[in-house]
Legacy VTK file of the C-alpha trace (Angstrom):
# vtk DataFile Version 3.0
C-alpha trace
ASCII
DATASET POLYDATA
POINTS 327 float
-14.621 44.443 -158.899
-15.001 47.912 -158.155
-18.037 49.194 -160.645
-19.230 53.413 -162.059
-22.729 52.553 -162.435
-23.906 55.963 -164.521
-27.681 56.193 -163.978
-27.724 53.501 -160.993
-30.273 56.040 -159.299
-32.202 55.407 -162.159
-35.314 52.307 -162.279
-33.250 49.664 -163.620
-29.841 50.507 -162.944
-30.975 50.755 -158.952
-31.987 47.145 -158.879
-28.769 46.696 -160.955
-26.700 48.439 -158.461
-28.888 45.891 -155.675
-27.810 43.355 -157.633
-23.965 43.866 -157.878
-23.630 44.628 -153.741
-25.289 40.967 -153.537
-22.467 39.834 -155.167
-19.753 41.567 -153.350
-19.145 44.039 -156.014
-18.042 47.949 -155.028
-20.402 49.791 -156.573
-20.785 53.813 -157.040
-23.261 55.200 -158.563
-23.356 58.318 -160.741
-26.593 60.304 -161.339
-27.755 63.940 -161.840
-31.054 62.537 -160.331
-32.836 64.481 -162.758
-34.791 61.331 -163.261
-32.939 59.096 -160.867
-33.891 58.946 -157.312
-31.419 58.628 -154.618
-33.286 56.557 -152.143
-33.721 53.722 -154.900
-29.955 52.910 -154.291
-28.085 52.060 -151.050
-24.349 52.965 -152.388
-22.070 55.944 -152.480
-23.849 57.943 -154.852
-21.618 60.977 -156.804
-24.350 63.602 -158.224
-23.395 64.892 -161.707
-24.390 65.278 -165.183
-22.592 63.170 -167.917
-23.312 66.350 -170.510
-20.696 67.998 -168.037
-17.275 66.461 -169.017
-15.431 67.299 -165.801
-17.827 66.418 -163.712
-17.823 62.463 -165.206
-13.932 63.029 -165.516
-13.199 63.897 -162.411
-15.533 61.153 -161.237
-13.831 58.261 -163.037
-10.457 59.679 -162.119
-10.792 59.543 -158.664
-12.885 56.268 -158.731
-10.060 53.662 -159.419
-12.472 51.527 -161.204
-12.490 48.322 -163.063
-15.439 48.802 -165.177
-18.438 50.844 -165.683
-21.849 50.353 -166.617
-24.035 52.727 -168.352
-27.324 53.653 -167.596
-27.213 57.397 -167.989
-30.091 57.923 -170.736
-33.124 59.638 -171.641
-35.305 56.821 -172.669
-38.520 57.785 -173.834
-39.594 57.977 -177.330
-42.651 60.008 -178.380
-40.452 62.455 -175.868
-37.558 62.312 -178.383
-39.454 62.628 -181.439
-40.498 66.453 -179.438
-37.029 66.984 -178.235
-34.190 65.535 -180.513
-32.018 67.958 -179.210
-32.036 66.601 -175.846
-31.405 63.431 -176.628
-28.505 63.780 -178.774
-26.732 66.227 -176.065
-27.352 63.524 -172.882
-27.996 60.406 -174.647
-24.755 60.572 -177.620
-23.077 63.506 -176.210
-22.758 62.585 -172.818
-21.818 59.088 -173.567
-18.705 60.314 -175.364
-17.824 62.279 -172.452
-17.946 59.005 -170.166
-16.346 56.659 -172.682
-13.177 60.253 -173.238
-13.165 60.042 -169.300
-12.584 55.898 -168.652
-9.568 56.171 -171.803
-7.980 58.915 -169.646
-8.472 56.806 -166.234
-7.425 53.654 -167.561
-10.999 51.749 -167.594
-11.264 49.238 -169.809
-14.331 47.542 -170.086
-17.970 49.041 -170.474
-21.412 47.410 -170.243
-23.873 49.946 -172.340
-27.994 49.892 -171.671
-29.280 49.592 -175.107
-32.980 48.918 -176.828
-34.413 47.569 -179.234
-35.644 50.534 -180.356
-32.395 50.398 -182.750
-34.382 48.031 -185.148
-37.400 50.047 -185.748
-40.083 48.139 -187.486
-39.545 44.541 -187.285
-39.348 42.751 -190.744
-39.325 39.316 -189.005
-40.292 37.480 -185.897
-38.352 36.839 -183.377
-35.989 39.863 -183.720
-32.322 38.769 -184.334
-29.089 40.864 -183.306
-28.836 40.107 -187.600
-32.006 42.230 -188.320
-31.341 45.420 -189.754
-31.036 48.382 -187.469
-33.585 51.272 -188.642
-34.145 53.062 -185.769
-37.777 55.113 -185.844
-36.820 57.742 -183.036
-34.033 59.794 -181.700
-34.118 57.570 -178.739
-33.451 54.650 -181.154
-31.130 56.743 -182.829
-29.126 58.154 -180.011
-28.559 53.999 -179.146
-27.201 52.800 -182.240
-24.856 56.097 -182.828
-23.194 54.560 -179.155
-23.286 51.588 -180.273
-21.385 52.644 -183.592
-18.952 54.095 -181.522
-18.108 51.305 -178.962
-15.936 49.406 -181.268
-13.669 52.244 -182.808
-13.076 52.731 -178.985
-11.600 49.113 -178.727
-9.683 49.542 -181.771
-8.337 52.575 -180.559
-7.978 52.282 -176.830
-8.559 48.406 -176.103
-11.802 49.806 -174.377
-14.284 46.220 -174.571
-17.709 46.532 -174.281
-21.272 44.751 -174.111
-24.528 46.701 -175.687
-27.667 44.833 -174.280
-30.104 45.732 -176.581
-33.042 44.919 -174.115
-36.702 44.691 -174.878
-39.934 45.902 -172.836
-38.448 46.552 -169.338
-41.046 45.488 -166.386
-41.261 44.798 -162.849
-39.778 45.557 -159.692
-38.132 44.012 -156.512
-40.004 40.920 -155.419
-40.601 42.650 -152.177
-42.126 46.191 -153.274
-39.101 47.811 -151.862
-37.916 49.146 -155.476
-39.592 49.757 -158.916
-40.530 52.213 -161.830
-41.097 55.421 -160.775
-41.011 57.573 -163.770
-42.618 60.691 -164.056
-44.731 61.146 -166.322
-44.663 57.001 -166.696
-44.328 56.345 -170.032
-44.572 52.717 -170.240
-48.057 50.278 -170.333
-47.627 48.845 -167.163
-46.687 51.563 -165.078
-49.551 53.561 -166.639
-52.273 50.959 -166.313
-51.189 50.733 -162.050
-51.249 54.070 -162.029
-54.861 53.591 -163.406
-55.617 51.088 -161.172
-54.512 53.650 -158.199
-56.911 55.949 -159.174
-54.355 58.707 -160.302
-55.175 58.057 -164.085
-59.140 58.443 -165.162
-58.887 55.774 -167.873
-56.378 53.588 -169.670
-56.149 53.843 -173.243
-55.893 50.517 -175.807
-54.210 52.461 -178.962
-55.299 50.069 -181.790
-57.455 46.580 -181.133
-57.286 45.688 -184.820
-54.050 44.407 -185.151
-53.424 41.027 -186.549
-53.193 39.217 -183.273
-54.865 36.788 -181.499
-57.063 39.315 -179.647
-56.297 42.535 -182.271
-53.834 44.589 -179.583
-50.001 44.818 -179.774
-48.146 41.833 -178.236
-45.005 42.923 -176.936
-42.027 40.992 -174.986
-42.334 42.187 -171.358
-38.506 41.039 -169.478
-38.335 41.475 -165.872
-36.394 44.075 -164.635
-34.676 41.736 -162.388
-33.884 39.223 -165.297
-32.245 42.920 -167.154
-29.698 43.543 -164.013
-28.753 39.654 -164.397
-27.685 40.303 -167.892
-26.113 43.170 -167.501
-24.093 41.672 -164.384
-23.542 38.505 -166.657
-21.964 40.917 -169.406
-19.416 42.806 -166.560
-18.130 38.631 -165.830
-17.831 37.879 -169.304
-15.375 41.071 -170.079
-13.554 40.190 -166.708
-13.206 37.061 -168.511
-11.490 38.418 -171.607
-14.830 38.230 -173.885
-14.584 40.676 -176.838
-16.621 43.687 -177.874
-19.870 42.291 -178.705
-24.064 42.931 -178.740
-26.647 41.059 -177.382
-30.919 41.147 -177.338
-32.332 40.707 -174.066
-35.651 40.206 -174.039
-38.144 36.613 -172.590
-38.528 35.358 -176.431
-42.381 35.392 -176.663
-44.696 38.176 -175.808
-48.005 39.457 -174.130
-50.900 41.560 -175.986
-51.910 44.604 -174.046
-55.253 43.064 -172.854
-53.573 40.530 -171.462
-51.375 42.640 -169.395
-54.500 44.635 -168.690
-56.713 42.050 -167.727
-53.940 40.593 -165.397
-53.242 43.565 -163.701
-57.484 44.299 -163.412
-56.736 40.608 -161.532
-53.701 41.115 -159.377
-54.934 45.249 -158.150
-58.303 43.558 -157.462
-59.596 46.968 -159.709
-61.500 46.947 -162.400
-60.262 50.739 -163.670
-61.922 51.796 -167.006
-60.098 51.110 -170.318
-60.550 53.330 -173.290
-60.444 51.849 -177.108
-58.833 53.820 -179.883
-56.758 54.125 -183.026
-54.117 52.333 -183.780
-50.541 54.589 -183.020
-48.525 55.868 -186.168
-45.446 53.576 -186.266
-46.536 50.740 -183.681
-45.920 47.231 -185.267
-48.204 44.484 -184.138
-45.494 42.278 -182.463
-42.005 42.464 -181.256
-40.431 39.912 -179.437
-36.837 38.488 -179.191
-34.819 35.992 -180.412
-32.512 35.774 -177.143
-30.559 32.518 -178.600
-27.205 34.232 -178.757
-26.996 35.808 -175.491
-27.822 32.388 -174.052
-25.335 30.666 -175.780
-22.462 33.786 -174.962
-23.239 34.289 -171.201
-25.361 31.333 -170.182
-28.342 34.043 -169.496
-31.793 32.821 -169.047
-35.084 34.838 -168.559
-35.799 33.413 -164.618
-38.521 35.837 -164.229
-40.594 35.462 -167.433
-44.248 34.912 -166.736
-47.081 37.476 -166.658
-48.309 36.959 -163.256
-44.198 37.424 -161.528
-43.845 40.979 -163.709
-47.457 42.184 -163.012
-46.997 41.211 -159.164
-43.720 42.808 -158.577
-45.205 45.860 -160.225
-48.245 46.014 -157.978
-46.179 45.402 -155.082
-44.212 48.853 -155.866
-46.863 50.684 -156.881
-49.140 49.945 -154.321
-47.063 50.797 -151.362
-45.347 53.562 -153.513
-48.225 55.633 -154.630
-46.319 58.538 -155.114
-43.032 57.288 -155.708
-39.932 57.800 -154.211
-39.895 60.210 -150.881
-37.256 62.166 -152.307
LINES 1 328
327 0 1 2 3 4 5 6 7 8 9 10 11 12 13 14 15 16 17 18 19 20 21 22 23 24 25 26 27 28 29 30 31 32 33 34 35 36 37 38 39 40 41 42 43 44 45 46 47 48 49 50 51 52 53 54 55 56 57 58 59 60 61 62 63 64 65 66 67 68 69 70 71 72 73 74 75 76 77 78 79 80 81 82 83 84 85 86 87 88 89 90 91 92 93 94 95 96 97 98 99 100 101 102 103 104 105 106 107 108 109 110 111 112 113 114 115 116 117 118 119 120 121 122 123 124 125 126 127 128 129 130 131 132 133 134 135 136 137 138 139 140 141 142 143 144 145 146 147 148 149 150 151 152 153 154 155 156 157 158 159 160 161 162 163 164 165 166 167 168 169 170 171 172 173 174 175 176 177 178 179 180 181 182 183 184 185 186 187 188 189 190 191 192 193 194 195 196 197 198 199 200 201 202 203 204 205 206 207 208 209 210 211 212 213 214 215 216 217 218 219 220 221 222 223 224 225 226 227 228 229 230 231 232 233 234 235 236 237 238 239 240 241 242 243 244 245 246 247 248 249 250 251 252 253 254 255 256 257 258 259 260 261 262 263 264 265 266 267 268 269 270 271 272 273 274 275 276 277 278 279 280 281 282 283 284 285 286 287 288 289 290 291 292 293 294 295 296 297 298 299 300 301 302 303 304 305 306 307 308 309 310 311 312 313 314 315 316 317 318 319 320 321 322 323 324 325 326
């Protein structure tokens, strides 16, 4: 198939973008490399901004594409909660741009990056694609209006989609050659290497009272590697005819920060100093999936699930990526 990845210059739509030339797939990649990087991806790469309707028009007119996934997202929280208004324009905003611009070039199917952030505080463990969505930011927000949307789009258009509504991304490559390179990170593990690198003075712990086994937040860690399966998974099951549907992608069991920080203290061979606090307004103790029906729909499994595989493939980037990207 011949594949618009939006955001493939992006962390986990480059090793998605990896992932679909291993296959055989034609892939190009659309990014305004605002946070993407263009040396993550080794594919014809168009530069533009999705908030720009021509630009994404023009892109998916000229593309003669089967399919497109979306990446193209502002994805940090506690930033949203500070800038709604950005959000809304790239995250919903832009999206209706791509999904006006594959309706006018004939593109049927979609695979859309979602979170889990659309369920807010959990009420019950695992999370089910049944729980009720009550998202707690305008990150979590932007992802469920989209995901609204997506099936008025098949009514209307026949446009079938996939929203993989994915958990705590994590990893890189096996080989160091691609990871996380977010700036400012904003996620635990990329945080606590760049700790362990020295460019950090301390790592803080927000909360070690929690009721858990060892009182900090256990959260379900999926491999970044394991996410670009699922999402490739999803484009095979459209091809196949599969309707409009949603899916959690996440290992099914989680980690407690210490644990993650005590493995990567292991792996770095750096004991970097860690700094206890208070508990974060809004964090719930645990989170983890229930990945049964995305299993059962697309014969996914997690193949990368353990601790030690996530925290090594992180180290491996980080390590011979201190500063990131080049570009």
């Amino acid at each position: 198939m011949r594949v618009l990845v939006t955001g493939g210059a992006g962390y986990i739509g480059s090793h998605t973008v990896r992932d679909l030339l291993a296959r055989g797939h034609e892939v190009v990649a659309f990014d305004s490399l605002e946070r993407g990087h263009a040396s993550s991806i080794h594919c014809h790469l168009v530069r533009g901004d999705l908030r720009d309707a021509g630009a994404i028009e023009h892109a998916a007119a000229d593309g003669h594409f089967d399919a497109v996934i979306h990446f193209a997202a502002f994805c940090a929280a506690g930033e949203s909660v500070a800038k709604p208004d950005l959000y809304f324009a790239n995250n919903v905003s832009g999206t209706i741009n791509l999904l006006n611009a594959m309706v006018k070039a004939g593109i049927r199917m979609l695979v859309f990056s979602s979170s889990c952030a659309v369920y807010g505080q959990p009420k019950q463990l695992p999370v089910s694609e049944s729980a009720p969505t009550c998202p707690e930011s305008p990150y979590g927000e932007s992802k469920l209006l989209v995901e609204r949307m997506l099936p008025w789009y098949d009514v209307g258009y026949g446009l079938r989609s996939v929203a993989l509504r994915y958990f705590n991304a994590a990893g890189g490559a096996l080989d160091g050659s691609i990871g996380d390179d977010s700036r400012p990170p904003s996620r635990l593990i990329p945080i606590a290497m760049k700790t362990a690198l020295g460019q950090r003075p301390h790592f803080e712990v927000h909360g070690t009272d929690y009721p858990t086994p060892d009182g900090t937040c256990v959260r379900d860690f999926i491999h970044t590697l394991d996410l670009s399966e699922a999402h490739v998974r999803a484009l095979e099951y459209l091809a196949g005819g599969g309707k409009t549907d949603f899916f959690n992608v996440g290992v099914g069991a989680g980690f407690s920060v210490l644990q993650v920080i005590e493995t990567i203290k292991r792996i770095s061979g750096v004991d970097f100093p860690v700094r206890f606090g208070p508990r974060r307004p809004g964090d719930p103790a645990e989170v983890y999936a229930d990945n049964s029906k995305i299993r059962a729909a697309l014969g996914w499994e997690p193949r990368y699930a353990d601790l030690e595989t996530i925290v090594r493939s992180d180290w491996a980037w980080h390590s011979t990526h201190p500063t990131g990207y080049t570009d």
